[in-house]
N, C-alpha and C positions, 0 to 999 in steps of 0.2 A: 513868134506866133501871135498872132491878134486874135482875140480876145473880143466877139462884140456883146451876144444876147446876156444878159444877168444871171447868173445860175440861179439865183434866189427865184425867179420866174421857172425856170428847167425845174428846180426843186419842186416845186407848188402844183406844174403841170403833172411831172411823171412819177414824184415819189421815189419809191426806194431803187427802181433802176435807174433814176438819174446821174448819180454818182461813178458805178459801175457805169456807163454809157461814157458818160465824158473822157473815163479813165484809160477804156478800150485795153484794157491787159495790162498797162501803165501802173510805175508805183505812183509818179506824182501827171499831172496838168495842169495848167493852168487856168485861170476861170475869173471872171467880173461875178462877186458876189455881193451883192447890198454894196453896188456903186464900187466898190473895191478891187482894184488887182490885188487875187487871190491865187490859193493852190487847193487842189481836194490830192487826197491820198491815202492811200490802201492797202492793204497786206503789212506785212510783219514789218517792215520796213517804216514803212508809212505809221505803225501804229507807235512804234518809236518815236518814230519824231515828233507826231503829233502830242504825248508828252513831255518834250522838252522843255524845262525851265524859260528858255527863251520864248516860248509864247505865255500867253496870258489866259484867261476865262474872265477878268473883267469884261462887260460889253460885248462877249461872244455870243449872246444870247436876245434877239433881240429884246426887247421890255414888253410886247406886247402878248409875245409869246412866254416870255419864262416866268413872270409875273403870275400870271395864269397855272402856267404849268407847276415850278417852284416855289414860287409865292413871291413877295417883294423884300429886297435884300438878302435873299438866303446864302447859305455855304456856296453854292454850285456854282455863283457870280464871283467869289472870293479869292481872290490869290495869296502865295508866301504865308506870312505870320497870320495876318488874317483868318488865314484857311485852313491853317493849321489848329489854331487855336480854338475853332468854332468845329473842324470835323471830328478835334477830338473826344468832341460828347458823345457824336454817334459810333466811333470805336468803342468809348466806353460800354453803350449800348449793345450795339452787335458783335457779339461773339462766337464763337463755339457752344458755349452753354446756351447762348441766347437760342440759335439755331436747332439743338435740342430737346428745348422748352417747347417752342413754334412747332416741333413735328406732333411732338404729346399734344399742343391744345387745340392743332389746325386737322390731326386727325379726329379727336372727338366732336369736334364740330362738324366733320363731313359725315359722322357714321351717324351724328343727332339728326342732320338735315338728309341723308337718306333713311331713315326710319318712314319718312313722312311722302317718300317717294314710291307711291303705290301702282300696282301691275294697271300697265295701261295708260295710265297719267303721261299726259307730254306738257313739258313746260321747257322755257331755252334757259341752259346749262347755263350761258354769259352769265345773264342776271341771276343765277345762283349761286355761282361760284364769287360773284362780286361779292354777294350779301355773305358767303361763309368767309371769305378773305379778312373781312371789316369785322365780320363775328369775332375772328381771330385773334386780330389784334387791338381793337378796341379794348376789351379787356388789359391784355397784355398789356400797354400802353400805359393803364392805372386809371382809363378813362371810366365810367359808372357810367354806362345805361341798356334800356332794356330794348328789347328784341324790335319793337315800333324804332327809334331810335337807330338802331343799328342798320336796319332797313334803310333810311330814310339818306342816314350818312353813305351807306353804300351808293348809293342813286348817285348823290351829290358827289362821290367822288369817280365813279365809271365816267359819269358827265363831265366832269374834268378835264379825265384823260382822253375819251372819245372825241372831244372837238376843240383843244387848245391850239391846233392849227391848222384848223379845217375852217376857212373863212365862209364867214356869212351866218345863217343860223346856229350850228353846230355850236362855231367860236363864239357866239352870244352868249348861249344856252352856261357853256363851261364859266364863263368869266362869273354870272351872276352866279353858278353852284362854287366857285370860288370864294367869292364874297361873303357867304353865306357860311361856307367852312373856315375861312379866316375869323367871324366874327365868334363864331362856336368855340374856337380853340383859343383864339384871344381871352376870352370867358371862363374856362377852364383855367387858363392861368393865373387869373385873377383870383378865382375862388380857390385854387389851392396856394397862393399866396395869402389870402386874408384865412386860412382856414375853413371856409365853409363848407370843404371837401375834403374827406381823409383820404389822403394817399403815402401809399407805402414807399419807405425808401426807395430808392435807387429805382425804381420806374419810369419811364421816359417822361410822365406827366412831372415828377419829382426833378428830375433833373433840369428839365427844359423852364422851369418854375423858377429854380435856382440858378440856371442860366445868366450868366454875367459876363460883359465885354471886357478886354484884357486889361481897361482902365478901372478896372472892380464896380464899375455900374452894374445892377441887373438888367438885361434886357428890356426892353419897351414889351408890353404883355403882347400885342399883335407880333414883335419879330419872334418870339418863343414860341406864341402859336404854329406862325409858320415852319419854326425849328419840328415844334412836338408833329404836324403833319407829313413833316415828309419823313417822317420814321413811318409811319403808317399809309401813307397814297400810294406809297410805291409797289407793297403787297398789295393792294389792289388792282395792280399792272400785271399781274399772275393772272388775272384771269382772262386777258387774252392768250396768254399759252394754254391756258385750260380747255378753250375752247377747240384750238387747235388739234390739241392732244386727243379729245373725245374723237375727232374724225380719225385722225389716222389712227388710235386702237384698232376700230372696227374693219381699217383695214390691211391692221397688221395682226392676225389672230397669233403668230410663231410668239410674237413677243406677248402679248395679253395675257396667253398661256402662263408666260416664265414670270408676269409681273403677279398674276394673282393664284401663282405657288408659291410665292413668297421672295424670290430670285431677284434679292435686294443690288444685286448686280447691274441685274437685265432693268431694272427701274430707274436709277440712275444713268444707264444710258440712255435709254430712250427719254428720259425728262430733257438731259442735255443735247440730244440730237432735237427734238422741240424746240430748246433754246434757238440753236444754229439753223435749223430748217425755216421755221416760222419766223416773220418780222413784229419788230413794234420799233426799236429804233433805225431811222436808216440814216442817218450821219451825226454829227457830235460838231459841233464849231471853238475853234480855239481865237485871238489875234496875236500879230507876232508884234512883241515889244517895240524893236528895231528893227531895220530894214534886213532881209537877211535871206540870205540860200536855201530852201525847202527842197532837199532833193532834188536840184538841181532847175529848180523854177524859184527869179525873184522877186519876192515877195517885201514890197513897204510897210515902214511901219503903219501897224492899224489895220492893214489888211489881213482876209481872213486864211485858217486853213479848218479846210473839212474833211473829215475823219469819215470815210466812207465803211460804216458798218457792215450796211447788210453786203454788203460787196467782197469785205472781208470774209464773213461767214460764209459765201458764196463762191470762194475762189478757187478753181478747178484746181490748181496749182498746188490747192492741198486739201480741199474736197472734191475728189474726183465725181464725174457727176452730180454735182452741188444740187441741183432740184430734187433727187429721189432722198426718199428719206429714208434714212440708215442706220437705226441705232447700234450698229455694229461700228460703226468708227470709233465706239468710245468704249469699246472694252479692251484695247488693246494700251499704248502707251498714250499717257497725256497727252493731247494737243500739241504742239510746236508754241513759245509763247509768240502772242501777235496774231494768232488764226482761230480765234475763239475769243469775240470781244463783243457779244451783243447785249453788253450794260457797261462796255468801256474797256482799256486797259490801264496798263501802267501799274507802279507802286496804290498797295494797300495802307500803308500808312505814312507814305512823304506824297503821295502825289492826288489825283482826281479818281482814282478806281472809286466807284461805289464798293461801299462796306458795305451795303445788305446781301450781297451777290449769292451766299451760302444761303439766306433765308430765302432769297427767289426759289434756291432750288429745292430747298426741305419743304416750300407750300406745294410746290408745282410737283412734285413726287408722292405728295400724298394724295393728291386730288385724282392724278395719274392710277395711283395702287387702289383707291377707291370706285373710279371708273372701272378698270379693270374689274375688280370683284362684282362687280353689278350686271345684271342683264340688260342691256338694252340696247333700242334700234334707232337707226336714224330715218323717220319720215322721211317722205319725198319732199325736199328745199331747198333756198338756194346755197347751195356753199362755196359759191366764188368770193374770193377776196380781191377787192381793186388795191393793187399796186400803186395808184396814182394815187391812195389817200393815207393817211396818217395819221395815227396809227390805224392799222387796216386787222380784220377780223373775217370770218363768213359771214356773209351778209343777212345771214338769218337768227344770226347766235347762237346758233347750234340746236336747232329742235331734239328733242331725246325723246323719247317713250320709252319705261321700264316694260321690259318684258313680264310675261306670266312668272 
């Protein structure tokens, strides 16, 4: 088959149905991606392989965008020893307990910041949930500061994620709120390295402080920063589910019901059906070491494969009617693995799975069980999301007004 137009353009024009389009019901296709004979692929099959040892994530990403997005040098760029050795901080970091910590501190920050949400008041949810997200874990983190501050780092980092590959202004805007958080958290580690800040053990500022390459260097203070930020950006990626989630509540009253009688059940589903329903990633890029068979497309070395996300979460094959949104698909037996992957699959501790996966969902269920207990309406706004952009939201950020 030939192969002309660059998926890298298909990507940029159509977003998250790009992938799913190429693939056409397909586990694998073929595809010219950034100059590359490439492969994209999808479903359980596809999700497989695209973790296999035989590919890479060095250079999977390009620099302009991961830079931005991850910071520069991070884990995410990292293969083998490397990657092991560097993501096993953030295991250390995320755990079980860690995840139960986050539901205790991420609920009282929503039940402070709705105190202040009085009958009548409309203001958009995004920009709230960003500021209680960073409320969260700031702290958490071992970071010190106050509510100005917390504010200000939220902006900087919504700004981030809203326009790290959304060219032109957007992507400006992110890179310099980049720079701006790189130099903050650089700083941070400096001061809790000379002591001018007390922090408590074993807190990601502690850790990431002590942060040492496998040759017993400590890190340079900027790659620690970058370390200590992406335990923290990524919960502020919850608030596009958040936003999500407030629409369809109001228009799912069956479930609303069952979240704010307490139906810790029904919460959990419907957080994870938000997961699968709504986008923020829509593909994952690996390169293959050697030249080599991709389900049955070949693929050179250097060239890419893409991991078609939202395509996965979308697949009738095992989301029957994949658009309507369903939080009954998740009361019954887990998932199938490979059909539920929109922060990645694979191994949690030998391979590329994000380890905060549990803490997406303890933020994103509390902000859910919160909404739920609150009255409110949604003015007349736009709440179309463009597919073609990345990551994409309602375009209005959700306007609220609390009811009488």
């Amino acid at each position: 088959m030939t192969v002309r137009q660059d998926g890298a353009l298909g990507l940029w024009r159509h977003g998250y149905g790009w992938a799913s389009d190429l693939r056409a019901g397909r586990t694998a296709a073929p595809v010219r991606f950034l100059g590359r004979r490439s492969v994209v692929v999808g479903g359980p099959e596809g999700v497989s392989r695209f973790y296999d040892p035989r590919l890479r994530r060095a250079g999977a990403v390009p620099a302009p965008i991961g830079d931005v997005l991850f910071g520069s040098g991070s884990v995410h760029g990292l293969d083998d020893e490397p990657h092991h050795w560097h993501k096993a901080r953030y295991l250390q970091l995320l755990t079980p307990a860690t995840a139960d910590a986050l539901r205790s501190r991420t609920r009282d920050e929503w039940d402070e910041a709705t105190r202040a949400w009085a009958p009548g008041r409309t203001f958009v949810l995004f920009d709230e949930a960003a500021r209680v997200l960073t409320a969260t874990m700031v702290p958490w983190a071992g970071i010190q500061a106050g509510p100005d501050e917390v504010a200000r780092r939220a902006r900087q980092l919504a700004t981030v994620l809203d326009g790290f590959a959304v060219p032109g202004r957007p992507y400006l805007r992110a890179r310099a709120a980049r720079r701006r958080l790189d130099r903050w958290t650089a700083g941070l580690i400096d001061a809790a390295r000379a002591g001018r800040v007390r922090v408590d053990p074993g807190l990601p500022l502690d850790v990431m402080a002590q942060a040492r390459e496998p040759d017993g260097r400590l890190l340079p203070a900027r790659a620690a920063g970058v370390a200590l930020l992406n335990v923290v950006r990524p919960a502020v990626a919850v608030a596009w589910f958040v936003a999500f989630a407030a629409v369809a509540l109001v228009h799912q009253p069956y479930w609303r019901d069952r979240i704010a009688g307490g139906d810790a059940a029904a919460l959990t589903a419907f957080a994870q059906e938000v997961r699968r329903r709504y986008p923020f990633v829509p593909v994952l890029a690996a390169r293959a070491r050697t030249e080599q068979d991709v389900l049955g497309v070949e693929v050179p070395a250097g060239g890419y494969v893409v991991l078609d996300v939202h395509g996965t979460d979308h697949d009738p094959a095992h989301w029957p009617d994949p658009d309507r949104f369903d939080p009954g698909r998740f009361t019954g037996p887990p998932p199938a693995p490979g059909t539920l992957v929109p922060q990645g699959g694979g191994a949690l501790r030998t391979g590329h799975r994000c380890p905060g996966e549990d803490v997406t969902l303890v933020l994103l269920e509390e902000a859910v069980r919160r909404l739920a207990l609150t009255p409110y309406e949604l003015p007349p706004q736009d709440l179309t999301a463009d597919l073609a952009r990345v990551p994409t939201r309602p375009r209005s950020g959700v306007l609220v007004t609390v009811a009488p």
